[in-house]
Backbone as XML, in Angstrom:
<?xml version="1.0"?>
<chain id="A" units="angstrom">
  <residue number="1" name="UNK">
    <atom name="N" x="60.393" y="84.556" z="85.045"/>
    <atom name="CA" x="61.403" y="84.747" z="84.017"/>
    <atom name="C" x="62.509" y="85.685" z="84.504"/>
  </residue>
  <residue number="2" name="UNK">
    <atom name="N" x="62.189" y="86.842" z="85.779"/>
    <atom name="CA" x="62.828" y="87.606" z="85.922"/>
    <atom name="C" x="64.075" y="86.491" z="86.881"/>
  </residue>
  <residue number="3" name="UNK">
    <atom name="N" x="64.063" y="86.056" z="87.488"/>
    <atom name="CA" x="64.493" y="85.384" z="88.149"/>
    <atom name="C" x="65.368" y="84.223" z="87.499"/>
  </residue>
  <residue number="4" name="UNK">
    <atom name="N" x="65.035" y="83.930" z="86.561"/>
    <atom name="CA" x="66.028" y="83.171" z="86.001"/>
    <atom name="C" x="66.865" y="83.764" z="85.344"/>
  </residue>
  <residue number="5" name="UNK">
    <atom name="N" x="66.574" y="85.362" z="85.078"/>
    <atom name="CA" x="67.556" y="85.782" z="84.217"/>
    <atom name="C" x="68.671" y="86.389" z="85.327"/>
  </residue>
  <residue number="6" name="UNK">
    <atom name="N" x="68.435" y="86.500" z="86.379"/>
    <atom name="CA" x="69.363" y="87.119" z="87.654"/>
    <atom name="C" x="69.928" y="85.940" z="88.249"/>
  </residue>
  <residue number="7" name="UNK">
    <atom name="N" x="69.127" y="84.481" z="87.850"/>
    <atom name="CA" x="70.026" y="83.871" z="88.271"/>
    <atom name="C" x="71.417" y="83.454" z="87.205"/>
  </residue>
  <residue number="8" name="UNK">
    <atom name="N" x="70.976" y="83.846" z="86.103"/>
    <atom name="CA" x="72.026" y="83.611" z="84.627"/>
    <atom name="C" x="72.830" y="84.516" z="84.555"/>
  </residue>
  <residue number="9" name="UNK">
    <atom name="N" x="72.726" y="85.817" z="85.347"/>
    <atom name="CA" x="73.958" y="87.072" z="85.440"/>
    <atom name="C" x="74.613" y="86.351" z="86.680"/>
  </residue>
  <residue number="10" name="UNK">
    <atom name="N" x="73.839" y="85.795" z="87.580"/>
    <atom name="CA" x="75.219" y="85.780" z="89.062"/>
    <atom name="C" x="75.802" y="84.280" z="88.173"/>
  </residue>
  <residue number="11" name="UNK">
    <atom name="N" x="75.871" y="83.264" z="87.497"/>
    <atom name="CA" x="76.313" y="82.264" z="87.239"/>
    <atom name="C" x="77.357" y="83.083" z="86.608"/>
  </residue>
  <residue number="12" name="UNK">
    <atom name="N" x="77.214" y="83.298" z="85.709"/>
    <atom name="CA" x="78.407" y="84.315" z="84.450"/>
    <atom name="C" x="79.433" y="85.627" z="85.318"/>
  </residue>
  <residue number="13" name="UNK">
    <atom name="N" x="78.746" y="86.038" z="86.029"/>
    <atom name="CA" x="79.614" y="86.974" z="86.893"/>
    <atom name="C" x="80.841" y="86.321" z="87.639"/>
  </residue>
  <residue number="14" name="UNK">
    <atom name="N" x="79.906" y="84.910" z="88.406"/>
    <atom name="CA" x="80.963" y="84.237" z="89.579"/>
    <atom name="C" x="81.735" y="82.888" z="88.348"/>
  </residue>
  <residue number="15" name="UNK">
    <atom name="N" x="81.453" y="82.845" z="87.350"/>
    <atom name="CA" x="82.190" y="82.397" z="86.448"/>
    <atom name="C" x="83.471" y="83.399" z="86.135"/>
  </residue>
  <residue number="16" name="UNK">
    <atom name="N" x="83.282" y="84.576" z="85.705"/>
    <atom name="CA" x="84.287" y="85.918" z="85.150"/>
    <atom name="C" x="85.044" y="86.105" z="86.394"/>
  </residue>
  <residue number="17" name="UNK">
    <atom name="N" x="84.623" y="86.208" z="87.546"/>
    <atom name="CA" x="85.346" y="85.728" z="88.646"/>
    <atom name="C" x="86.331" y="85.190" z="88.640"/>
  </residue>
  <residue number="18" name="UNK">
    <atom name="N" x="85.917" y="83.444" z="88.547"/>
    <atom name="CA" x="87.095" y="82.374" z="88.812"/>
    <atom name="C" x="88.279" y="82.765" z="87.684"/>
  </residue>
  <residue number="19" name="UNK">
    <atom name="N" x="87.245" y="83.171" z="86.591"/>
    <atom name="CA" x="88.581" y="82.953" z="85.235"/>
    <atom name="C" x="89.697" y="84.047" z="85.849"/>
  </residue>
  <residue number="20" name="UNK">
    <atom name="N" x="89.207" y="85.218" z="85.914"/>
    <atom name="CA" x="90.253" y="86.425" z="87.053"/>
    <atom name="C" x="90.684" y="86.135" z="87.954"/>
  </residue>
  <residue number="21" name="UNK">
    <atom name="N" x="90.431" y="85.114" z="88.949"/>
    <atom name="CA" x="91.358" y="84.835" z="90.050"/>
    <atom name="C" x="92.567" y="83.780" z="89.293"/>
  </residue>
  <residue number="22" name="UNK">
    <atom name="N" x="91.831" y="82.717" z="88.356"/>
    <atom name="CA" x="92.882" y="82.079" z="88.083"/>
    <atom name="C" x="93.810" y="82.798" z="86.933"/>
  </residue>
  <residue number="23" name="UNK">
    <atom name="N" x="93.854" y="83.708" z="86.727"/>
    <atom name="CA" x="94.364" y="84.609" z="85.668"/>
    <atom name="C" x="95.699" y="85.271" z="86.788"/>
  </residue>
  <residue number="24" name="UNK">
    <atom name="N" x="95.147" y="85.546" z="87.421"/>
    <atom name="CA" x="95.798" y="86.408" z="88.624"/>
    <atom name="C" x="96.785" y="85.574" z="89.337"/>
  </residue>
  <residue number="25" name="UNK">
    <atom name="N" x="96.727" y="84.570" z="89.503"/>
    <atom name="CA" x="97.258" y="83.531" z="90.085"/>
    <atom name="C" x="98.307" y="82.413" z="89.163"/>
  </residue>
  <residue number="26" name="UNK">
    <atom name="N" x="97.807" y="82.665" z="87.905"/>
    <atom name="CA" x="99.562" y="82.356" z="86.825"/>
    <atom name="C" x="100.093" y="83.197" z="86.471"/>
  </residue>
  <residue number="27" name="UNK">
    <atom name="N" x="99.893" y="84.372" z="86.675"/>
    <atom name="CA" x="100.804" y="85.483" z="86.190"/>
    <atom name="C" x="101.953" y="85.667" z="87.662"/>
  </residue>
  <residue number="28" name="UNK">
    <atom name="N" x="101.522" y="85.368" z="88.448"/>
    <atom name="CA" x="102.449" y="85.509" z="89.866"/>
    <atom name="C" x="103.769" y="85.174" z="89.450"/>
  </residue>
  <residue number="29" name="UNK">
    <atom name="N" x="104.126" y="83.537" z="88.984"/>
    <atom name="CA" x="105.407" y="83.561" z="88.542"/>
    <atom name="C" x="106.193" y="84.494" z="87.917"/>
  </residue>
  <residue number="30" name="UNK">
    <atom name="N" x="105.371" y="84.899" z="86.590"/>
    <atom name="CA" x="105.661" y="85.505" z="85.621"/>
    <atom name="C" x="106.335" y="86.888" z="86.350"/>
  </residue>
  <residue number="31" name="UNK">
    <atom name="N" x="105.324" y="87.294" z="86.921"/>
    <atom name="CA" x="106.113" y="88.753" z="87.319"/>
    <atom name="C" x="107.083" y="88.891" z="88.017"/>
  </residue>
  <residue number="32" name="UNK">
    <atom name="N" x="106.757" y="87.528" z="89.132"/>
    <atom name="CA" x="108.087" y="87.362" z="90.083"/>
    <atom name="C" x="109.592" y="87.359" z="88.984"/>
  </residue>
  <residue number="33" name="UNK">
    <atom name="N" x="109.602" y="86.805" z="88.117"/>
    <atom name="CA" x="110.712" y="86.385" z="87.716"/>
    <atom name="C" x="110.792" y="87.671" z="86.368"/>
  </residue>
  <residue number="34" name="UNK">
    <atom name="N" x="109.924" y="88.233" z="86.376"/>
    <atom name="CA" x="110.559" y="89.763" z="85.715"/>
    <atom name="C" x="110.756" y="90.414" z="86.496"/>
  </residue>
  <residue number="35" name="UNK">
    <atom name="N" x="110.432" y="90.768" z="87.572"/>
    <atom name="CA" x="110.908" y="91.354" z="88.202"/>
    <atom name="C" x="112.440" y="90.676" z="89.494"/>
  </residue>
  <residue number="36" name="UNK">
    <atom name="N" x="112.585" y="89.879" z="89.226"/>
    <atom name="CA" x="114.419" y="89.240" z="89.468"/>
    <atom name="C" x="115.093" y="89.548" z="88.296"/>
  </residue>
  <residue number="37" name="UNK">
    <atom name="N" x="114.449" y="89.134" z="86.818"/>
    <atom name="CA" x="115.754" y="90.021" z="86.082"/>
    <atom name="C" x="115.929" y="91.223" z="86.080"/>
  </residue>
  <residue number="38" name="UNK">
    <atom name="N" x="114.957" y="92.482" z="86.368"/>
    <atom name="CA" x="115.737" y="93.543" z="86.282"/>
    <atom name="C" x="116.002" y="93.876" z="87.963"/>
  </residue>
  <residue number="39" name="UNK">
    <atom name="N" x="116.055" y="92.936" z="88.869"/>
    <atom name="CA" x="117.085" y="93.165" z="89.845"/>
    <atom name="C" x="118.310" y="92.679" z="89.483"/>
  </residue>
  <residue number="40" name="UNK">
    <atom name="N" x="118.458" y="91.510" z="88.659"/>
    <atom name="CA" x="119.661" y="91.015" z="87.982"/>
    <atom name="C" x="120.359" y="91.838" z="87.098"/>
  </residue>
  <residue number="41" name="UNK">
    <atom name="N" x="119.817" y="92.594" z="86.044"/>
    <atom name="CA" x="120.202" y="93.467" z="85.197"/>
    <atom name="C" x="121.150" y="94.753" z="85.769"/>
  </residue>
  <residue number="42" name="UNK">
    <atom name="N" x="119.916" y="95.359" z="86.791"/>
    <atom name="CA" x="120.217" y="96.410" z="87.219"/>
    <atom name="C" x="121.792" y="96.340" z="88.550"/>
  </residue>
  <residue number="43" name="UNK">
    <atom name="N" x="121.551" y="94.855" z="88.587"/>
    <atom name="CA" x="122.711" y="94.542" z="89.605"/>
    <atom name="C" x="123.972" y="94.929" z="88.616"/>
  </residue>
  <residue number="44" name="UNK">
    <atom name="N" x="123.815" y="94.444" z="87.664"/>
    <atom name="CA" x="125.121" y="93.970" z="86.886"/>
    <atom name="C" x="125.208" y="95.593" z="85.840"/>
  </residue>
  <residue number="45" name="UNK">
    <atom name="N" x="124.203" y="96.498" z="85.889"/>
    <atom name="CA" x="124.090" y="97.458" z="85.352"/>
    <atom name="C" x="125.068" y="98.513" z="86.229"/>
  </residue>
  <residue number="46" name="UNK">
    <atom name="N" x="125.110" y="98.315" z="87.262"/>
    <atom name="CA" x="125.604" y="99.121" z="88.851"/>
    <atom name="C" x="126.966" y="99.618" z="88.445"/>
  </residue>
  <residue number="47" name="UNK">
    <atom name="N" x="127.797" y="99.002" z="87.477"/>
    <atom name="CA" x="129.318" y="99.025" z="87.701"/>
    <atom name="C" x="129.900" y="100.400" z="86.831"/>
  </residue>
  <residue number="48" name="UNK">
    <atom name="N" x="128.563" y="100.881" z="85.934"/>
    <atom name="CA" x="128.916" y="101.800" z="84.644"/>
    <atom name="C" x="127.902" y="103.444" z="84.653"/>
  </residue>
  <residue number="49" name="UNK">
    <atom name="N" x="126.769" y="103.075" z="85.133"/>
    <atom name="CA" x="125.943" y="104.272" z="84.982"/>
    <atom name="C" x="125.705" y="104.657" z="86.201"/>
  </residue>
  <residue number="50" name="UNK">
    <atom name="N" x="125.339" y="103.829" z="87.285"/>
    <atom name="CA" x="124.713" y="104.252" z="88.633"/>
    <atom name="C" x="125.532" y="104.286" z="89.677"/>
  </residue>
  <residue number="51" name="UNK">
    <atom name="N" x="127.211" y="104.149" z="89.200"/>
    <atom name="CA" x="127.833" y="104.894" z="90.767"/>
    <atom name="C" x="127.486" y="106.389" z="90.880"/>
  </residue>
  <residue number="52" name="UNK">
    <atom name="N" x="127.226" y="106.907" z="90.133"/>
    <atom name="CA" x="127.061" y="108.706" z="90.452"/>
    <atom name="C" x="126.178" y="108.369" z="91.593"/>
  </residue>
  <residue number="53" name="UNK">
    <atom name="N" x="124.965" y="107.656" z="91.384"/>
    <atom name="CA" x="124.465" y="108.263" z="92.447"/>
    <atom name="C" x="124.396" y="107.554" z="93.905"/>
  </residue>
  <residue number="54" name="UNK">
    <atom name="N" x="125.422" y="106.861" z="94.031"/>
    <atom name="CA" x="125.755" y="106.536" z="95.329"/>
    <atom name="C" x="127.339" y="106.728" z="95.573"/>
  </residue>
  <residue number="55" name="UNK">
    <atom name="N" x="127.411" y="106.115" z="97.213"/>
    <atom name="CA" x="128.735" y="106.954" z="97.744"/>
    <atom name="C" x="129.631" y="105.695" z="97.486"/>
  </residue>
  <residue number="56" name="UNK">
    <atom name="N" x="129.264" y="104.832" z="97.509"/>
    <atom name="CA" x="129.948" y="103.207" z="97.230"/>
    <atom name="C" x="128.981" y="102.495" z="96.454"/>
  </residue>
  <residue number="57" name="UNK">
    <atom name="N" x="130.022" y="100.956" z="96.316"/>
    <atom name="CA" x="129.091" y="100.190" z="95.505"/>
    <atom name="C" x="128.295" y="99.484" z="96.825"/>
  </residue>
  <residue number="58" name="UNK">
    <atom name="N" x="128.405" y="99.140" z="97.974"/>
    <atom name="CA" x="127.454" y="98.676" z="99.203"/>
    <atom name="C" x="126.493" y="99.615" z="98.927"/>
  </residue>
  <residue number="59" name="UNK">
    <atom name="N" x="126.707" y="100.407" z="99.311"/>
    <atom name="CA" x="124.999" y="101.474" z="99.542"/>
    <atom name="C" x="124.281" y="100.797" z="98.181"/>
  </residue>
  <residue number="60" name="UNK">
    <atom name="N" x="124.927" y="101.000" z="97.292"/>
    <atom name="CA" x="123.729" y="100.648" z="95.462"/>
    <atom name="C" x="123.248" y="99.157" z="96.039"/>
  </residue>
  <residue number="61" name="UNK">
    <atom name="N" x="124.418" y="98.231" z="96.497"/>
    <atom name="CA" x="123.341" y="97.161" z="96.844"/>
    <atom name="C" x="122.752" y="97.000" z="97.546"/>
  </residue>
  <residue number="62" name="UNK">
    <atom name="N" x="122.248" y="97.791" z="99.048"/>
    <atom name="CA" x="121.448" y="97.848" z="99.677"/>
    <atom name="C" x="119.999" y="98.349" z="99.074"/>
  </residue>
  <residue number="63" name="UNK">
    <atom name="N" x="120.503" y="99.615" z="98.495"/>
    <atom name="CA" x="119.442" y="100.488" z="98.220"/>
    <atom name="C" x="118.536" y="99.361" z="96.921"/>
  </residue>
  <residue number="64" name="UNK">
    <atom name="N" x="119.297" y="98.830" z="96.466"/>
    <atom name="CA" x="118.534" y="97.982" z="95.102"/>
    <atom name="C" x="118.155" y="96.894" z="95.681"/>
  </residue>
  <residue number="65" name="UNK">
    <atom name="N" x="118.601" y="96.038" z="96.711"/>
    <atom name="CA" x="117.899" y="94.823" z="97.542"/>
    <atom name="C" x="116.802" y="95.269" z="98.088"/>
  </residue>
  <residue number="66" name="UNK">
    <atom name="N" x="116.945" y="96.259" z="98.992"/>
    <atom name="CA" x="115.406" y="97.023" z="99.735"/>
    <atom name="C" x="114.476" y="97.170" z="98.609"/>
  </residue>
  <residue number="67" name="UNK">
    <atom name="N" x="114.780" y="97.970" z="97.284"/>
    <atom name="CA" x="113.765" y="98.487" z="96.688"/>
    <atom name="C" x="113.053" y="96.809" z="96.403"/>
  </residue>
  <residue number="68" name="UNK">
    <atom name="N" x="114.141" y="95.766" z="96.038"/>
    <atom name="CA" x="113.387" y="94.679" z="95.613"/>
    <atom name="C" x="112.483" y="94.006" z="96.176"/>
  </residue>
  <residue number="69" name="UNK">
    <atom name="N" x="113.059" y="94.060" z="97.286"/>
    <atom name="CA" x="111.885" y="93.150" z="98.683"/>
    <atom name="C" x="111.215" y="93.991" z="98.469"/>
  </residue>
  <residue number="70" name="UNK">
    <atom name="N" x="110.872" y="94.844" z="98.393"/>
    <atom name="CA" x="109.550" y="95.983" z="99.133"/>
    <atom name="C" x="108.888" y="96.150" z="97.771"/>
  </residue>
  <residue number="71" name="UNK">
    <atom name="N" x="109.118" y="96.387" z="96.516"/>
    <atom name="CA" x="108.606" y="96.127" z="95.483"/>
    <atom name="C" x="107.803" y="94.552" z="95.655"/>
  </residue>
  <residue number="72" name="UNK">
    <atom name="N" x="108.152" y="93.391" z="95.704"/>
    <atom name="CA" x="107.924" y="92.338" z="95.960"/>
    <atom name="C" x="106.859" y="92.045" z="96.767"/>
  </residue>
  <residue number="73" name="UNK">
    <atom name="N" x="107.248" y="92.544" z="97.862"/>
    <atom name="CA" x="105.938" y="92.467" z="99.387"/>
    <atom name="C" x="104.572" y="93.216" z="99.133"/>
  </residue>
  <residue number="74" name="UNK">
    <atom name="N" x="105.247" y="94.429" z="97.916"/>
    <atom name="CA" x="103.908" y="95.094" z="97.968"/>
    <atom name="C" x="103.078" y="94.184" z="96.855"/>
  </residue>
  <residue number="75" name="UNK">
    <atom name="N" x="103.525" y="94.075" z="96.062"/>
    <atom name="CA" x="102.756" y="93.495" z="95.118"/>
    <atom name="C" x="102.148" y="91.868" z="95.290"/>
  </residue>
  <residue number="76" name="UNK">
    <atom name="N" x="102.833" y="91.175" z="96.887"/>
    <atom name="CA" x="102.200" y="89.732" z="97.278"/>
    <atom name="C" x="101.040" y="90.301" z="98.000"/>
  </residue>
  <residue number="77" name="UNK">
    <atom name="N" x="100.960" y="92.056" z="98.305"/>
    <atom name="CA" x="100.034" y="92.217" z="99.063"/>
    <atom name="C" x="98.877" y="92.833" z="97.844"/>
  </residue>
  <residue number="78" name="UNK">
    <atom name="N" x="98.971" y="93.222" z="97.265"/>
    <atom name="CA" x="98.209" y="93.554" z="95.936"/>
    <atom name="C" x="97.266" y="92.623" z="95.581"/>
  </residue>
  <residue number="79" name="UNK">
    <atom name="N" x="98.253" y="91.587" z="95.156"/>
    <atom name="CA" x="97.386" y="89.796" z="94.926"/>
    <atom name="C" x="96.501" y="89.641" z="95.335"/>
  </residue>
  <residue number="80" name="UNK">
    <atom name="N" x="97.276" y="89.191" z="96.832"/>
    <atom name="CA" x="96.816" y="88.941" z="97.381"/>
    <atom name="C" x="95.212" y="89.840" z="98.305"/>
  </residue>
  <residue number="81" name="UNK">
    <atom name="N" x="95.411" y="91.318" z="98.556"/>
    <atom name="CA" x="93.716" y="92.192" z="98.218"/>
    <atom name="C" x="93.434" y="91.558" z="97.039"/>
  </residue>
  <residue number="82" name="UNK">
    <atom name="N" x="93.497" y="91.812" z="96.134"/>
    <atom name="CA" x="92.560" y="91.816" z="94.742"/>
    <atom name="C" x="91.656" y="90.254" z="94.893"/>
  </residue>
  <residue number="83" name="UNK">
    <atom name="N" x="92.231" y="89.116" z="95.233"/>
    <atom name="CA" x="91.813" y="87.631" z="95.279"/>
    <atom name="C" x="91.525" y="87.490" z="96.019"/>
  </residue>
  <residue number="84" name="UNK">
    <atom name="N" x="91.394" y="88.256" z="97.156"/>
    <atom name="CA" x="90.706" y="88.464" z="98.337"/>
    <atom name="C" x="88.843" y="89.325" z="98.263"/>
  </residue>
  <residue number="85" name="UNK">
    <atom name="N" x="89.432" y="90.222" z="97.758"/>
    <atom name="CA" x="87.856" y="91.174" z="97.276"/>
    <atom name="C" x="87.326" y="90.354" z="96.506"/>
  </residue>
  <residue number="86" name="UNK">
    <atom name="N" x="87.821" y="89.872" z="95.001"/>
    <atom name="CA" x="86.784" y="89.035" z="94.237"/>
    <atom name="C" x="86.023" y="87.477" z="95.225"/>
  </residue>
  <residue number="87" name="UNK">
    <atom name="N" x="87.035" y="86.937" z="95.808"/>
    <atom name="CA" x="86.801" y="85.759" z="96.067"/>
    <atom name="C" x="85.728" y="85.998" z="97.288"/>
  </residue>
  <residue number="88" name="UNK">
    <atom name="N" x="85.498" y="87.502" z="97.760"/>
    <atom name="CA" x="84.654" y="87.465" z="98.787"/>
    <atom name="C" x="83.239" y="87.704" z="98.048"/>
  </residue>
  <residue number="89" name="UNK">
    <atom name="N" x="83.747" y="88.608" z="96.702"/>
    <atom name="CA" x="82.565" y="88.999" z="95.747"/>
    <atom name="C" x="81.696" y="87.684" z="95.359"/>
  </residue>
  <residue number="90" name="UNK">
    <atom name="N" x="82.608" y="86.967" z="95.276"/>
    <atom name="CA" x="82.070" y="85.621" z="94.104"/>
    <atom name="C" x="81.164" y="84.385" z="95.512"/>
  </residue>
  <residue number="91" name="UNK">
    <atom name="N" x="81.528" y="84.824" z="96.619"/>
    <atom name="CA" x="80.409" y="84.118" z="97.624"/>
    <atom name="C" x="79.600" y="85.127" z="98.212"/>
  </residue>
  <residue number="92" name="UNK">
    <atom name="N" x="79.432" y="86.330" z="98.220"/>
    <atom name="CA" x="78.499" y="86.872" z="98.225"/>
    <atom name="C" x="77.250" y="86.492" z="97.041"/>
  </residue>
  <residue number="93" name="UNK">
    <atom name="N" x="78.188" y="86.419" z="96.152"/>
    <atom name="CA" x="77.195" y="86.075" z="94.672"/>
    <atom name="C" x="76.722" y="84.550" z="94.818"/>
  </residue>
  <residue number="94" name="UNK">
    <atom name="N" x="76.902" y="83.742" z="95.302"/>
    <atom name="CA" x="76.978" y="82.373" z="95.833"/>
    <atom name="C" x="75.780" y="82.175" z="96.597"/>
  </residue>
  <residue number="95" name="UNK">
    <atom name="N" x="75.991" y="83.294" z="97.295"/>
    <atom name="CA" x="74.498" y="83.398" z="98.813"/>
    <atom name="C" x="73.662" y="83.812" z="98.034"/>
  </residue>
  <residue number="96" name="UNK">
    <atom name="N" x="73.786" y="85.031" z="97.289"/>
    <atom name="CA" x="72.659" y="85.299" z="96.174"/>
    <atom name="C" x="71.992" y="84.487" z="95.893"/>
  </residue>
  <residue number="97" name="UNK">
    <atom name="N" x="72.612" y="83.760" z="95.313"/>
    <atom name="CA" x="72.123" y="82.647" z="94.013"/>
    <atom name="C" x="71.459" y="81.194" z="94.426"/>
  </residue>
  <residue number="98" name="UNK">
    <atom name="N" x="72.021" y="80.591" z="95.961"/>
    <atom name="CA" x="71.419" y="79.973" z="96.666"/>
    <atom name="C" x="69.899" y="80.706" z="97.090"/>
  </residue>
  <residue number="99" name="UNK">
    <atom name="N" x="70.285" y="81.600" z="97.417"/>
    <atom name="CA" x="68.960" y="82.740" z="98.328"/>
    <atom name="C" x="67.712" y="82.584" z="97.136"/>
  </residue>
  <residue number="100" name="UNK">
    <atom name="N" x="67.957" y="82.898" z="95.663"/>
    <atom name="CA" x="67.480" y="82.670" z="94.496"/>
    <atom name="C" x="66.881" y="81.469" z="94.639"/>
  </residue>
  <residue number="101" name="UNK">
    <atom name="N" x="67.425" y="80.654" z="94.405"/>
    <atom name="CA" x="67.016" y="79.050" z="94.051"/>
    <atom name="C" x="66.362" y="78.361" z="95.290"/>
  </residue>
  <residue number="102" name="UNK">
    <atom name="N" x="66.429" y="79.024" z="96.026"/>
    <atom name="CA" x="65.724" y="78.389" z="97.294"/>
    <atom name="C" x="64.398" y="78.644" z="97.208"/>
  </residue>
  <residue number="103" name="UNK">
    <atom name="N" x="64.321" y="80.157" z="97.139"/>
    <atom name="CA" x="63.389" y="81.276" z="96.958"/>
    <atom name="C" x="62.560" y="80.070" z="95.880"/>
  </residue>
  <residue number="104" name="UNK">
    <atom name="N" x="63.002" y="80.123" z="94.802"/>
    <atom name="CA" x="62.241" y="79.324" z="93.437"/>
    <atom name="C" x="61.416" y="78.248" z="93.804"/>
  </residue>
  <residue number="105" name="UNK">
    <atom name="N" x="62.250" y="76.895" z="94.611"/>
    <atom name="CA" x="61.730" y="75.737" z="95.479"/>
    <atom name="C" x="60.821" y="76.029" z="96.625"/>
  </residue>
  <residue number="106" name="UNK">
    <atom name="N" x="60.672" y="77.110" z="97.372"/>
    <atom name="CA" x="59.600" y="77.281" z="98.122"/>
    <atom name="C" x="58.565" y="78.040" z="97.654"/>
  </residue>
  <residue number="107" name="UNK">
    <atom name="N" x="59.061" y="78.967" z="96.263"/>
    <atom name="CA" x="57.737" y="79.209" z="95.935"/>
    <atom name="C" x="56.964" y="77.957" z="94.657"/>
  </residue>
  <residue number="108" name="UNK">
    <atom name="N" x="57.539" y="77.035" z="94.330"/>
    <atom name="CA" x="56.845" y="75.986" z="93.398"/>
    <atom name="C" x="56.772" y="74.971" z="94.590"/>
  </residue>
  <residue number="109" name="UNK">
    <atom name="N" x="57.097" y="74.889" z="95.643"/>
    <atom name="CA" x="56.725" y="73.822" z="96.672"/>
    <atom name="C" x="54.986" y="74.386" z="97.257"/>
  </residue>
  <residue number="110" name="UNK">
    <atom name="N" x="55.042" y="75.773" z="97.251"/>
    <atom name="CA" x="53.816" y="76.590" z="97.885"/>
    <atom name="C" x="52.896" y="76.408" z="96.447"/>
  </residue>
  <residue number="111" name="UNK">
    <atom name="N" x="52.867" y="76.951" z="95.463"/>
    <atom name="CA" x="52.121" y="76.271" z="94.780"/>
    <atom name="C" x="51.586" y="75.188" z="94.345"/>
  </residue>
  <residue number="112" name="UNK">
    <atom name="N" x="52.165" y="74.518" z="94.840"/>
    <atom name="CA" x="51.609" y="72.973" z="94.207"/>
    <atom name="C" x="50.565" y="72.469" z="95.376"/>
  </residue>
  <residue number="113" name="UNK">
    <atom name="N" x="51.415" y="73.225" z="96.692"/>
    <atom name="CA" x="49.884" y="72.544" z="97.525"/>
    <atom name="C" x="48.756" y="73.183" z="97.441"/>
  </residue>
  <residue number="114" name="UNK">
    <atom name="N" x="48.782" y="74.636" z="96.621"/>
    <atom name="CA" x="47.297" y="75.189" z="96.846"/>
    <atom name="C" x="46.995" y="74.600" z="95.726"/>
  </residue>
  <residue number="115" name="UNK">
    <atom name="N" x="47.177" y="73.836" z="94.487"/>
    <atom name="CA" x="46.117" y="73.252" z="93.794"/>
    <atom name="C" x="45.610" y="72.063" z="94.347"/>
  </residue>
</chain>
């Protein structure tokens, strides 16, 4: 009984898994494209509040293109760890659960020949 119930946590775990990777994986657009409007915003924001703090309007668009890529890169690298760790989690849990069920078939294969 113990065994079926460890095999009913790794099913539900590497289930909560997939739903989080695929969770993780439609929101990508989403953020991508919030995060282009307030590079868009902040572009078009440039002309009234944020010359103080640059020496021209070039430098503001450098400095706001860099922050964007690099905002951007970090967070394809974020994703991309996070769907990386689970997806390694969820076949570790995989080997488990095979390791389990195998385990089960050789021990009801071993019983049946000693009767």
């Amino acid at each position: 009984m113990e065994k079926f119930k460890n095999v009913i946590e790794f099913e539900n775990a590497i289930t909560k898994n997939k739903r989080i990777i695929a969770k993780k994986k439609k929101s990508v657009p989403f953020i991508l494209l919030c995060i282009t409007m307030l590079y868009v915003v902040l572009f078009n924001f440039s002309g009234h509040k944020l010359d103080v703090f640059f020496d021209n309007q070039l430098d503001f668009i450098k400095t706001l293109s860099f922050s964007f890529v690099s905002i951007i890169c970090l967070y394809g690298m974020f994703i991309y760890y996070s769907i990386y760790k689970l997806s390694n989690q969820s076949k570790e849990w995989n080997k488990s659960l095979y390791n389990l069920s195998k385990l089960d078939e050789s021990i009801i294969h071993n019983h049946q020949h000693s009767l």
